[in-house]
C-alpha positions in Angstrom: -12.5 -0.7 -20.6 -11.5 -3.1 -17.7 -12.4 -6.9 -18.0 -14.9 -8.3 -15.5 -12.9 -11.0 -15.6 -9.8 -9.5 -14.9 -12.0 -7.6 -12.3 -12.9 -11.1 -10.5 -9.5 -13.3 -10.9 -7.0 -12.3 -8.2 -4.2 -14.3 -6.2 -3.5 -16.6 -8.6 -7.0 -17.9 -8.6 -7.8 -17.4 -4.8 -10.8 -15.3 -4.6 -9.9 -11.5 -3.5 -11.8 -10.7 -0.3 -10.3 -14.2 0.7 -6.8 -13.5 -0.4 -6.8 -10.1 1.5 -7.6 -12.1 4.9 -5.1 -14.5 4.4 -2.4 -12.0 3.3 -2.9 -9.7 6.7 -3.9 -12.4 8.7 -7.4 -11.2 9.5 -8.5 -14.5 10.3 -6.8 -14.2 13.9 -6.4 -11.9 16.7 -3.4 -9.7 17.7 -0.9 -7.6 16.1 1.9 -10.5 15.6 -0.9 -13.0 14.0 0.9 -14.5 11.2 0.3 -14.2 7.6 0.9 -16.4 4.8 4.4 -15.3 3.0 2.5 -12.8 0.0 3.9 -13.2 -3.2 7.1 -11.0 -4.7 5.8 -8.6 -6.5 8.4 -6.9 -8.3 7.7 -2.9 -8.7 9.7 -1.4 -11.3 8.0 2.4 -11.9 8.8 2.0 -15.6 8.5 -0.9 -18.4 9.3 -4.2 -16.9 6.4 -4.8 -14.6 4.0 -6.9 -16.9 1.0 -6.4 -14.8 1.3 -2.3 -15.4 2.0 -3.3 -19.1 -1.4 -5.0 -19.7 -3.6 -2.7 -17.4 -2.8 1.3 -18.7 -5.8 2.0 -16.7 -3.8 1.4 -13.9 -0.7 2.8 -14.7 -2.4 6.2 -15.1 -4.0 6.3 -11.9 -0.6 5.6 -10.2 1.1 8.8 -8.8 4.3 10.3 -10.3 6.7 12.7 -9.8 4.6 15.4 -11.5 1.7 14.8 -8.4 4.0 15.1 -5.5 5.9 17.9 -4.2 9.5 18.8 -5.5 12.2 16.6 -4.5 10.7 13.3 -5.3 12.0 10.8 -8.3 10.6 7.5 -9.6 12.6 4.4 -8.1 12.7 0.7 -7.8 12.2 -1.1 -4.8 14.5 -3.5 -4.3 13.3 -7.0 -4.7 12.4 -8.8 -1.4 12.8 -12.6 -1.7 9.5 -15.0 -2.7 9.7 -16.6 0.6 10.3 -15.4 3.4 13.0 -16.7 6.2 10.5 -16.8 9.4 6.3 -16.0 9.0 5.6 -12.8 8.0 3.0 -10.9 10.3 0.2 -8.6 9.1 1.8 -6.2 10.8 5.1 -6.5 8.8 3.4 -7.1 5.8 1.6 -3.3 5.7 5.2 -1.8 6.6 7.3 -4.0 4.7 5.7 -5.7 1.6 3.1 -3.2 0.6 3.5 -4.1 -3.2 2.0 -7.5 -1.9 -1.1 -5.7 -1.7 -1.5 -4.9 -5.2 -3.2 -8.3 -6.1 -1.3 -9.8 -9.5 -4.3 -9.8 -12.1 -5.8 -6.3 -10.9 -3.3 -4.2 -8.9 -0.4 -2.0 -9.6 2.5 -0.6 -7.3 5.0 2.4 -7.4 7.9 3.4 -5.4 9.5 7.1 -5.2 12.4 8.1 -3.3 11.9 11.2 -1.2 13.4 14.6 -1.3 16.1 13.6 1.2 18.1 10.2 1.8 16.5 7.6 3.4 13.0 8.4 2.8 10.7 7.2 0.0 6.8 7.0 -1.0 5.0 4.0 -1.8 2.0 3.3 -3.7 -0.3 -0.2 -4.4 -3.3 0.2 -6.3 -6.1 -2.7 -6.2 -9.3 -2.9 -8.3 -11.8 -5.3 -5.9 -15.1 -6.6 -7.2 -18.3 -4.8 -6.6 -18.4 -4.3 -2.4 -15.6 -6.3 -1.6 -13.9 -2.8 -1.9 -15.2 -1.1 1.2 -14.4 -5.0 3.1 -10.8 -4.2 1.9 -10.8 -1.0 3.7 -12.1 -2.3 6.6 -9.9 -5.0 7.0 -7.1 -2.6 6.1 -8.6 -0.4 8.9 -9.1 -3.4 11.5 -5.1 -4.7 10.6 -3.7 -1.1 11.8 -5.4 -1.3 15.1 -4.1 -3.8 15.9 -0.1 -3.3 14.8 0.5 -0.2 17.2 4.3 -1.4 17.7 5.8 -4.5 16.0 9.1 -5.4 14.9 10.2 -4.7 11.3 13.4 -4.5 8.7 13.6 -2.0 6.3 14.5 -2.7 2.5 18.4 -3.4 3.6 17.6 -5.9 6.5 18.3 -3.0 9.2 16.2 -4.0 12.0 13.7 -1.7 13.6 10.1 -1.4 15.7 7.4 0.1 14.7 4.8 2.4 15.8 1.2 2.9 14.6 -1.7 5.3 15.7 -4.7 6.7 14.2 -3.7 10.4 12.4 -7.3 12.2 13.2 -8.5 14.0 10.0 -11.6 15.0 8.2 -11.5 12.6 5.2 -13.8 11.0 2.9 -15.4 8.0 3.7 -14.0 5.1 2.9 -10.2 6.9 4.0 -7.8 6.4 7.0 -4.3 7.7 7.8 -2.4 6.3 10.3 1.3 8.1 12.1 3.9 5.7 11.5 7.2 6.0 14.3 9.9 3.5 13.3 13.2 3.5 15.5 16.2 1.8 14.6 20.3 1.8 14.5 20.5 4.9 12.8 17.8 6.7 14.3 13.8 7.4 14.4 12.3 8.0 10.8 8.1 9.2 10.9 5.2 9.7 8.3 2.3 7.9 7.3 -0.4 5.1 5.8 -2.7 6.4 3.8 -5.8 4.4 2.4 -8.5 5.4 0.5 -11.1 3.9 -2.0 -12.9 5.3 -5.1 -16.0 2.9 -6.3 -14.1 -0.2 -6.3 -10.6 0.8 -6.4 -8.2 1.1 -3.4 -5.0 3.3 -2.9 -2.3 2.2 -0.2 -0.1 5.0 0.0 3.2 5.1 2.6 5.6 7.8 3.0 8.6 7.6 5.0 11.6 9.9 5.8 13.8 10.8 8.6 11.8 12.9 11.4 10.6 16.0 10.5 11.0 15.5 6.5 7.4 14.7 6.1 5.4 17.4 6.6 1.6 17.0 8.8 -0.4 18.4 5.6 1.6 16.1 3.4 -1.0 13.3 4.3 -3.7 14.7 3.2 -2.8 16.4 -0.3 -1.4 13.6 -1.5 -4.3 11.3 -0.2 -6.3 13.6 -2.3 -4.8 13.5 -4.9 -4.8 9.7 -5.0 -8.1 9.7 -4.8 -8.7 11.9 -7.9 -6.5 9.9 -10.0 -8.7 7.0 -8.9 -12.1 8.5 -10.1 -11.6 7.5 -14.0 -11.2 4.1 -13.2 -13.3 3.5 -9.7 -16.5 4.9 -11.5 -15.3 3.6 -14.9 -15.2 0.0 -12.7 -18.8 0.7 -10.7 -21.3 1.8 -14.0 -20.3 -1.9 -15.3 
């Protein structure tokens, strides 16, 4: 069973709808508001990471290789440093640092690279106390809207810009996606944010890949199927 406590202590003792704000920046206006520098959060996808080693509720609601299509393959992301050089903005922080939203007592992440180089699929899993799970959404929701291009560096310090806009879909309440356009040095890479919510778990889901590697219907299977791994927990979570 999951501890209320557990349930109720996030960011290092900073209550959670609170942390959220300050780690997107929600508090101000504009898609380059800046955030406070989030925590390194370190995501190996096996052993090592000792928040998935005391919460196997979370670890099994996590996606693997065996939910996504053929071609992807656990993998490490590699380890950003605690603080950052300049600000980081809300903006950067959903495209750069999504492990930072996987709050340290009640949060897991994942990483798996994608069926051809350069892409990858990320995961951050959050368990919010009682309502404060549908705020998280929200302000997830309100933080797109406001990043639709943005500068950025990818995991090896290449610089790029960033584009977001609202992917239209019938989803379940309580579930975005978002078309992400990032153009750099190399080229233009494309796919997706994803966020959904079961009772008072949230999913952060982005896949990314060169353009035309990640297929339209992509977003929504695997959106699904996020969400179903959530049920367990989300209504294990809720019927406390």
């Amino acid at each position: 069973m999951i501890s209320r406590t557990r349930s109720f202590t996030v960011l290092g003792g900073i209550g959670l709808a609170a942390g959220l704000l300050t780690l997107l920046g929600l508090a101000g206006v504009g898609s380059q508001h800046e955030a406070s520098p989030p925590e390194a959060v370190a995501e190996p996808v096996t052993g090592g990471d000792p928040r998935m080693a005391t919460q196997p509720e979370l670890r099994q609601v996590l996606l693997t290789a065996d939910d996504l299509p053929a071609g992807f393959r656990p993998s490490p992301v590699p380890a950003r440093p605690a603080v950052a050089a300049t600000p980081v903005t809300e903006c950067q922080t959903l495209f750069e640092r999504l492990s930072a939203l996987a709050a340290p007592a009640t949060g897991a992440a994942v990483s798996h690279t994608g069926r051809t180089p350069g892409s990858s699929l990320r995961q951050a899993v959050t368990i919010y106390p009682a309502q404060l799970a549908a705020e998280a959404v929200g302000a997830l929701r309100a933080a797109t809207s406001r990043c639709s291009r943005f500068p950025a560096s990818l995991d090896d310090g290449t610089a790029v810009t960033v584009e977001m806009a609202p992917y239209a879909q019938i989803l379940p309440r309580d579930s975005f996606t978002v078309r992400l356009s990032v153009a750099g040095p190399r080229g233009t890479m494309s796919g997706y944010l994803a966020v959904g919510r079961v009772g008072q778990v949230v999913s952060v889901l982005r896949d990314l890949g060169p353009v035309g590697t990640v297929p339209a219907q992509e977003v929504t299977a695997l959106l699904d199927r996020a969400l179903d791994k959530l049920v367990p927990v989300g209504t294990q979570v809720v019927s406390r």
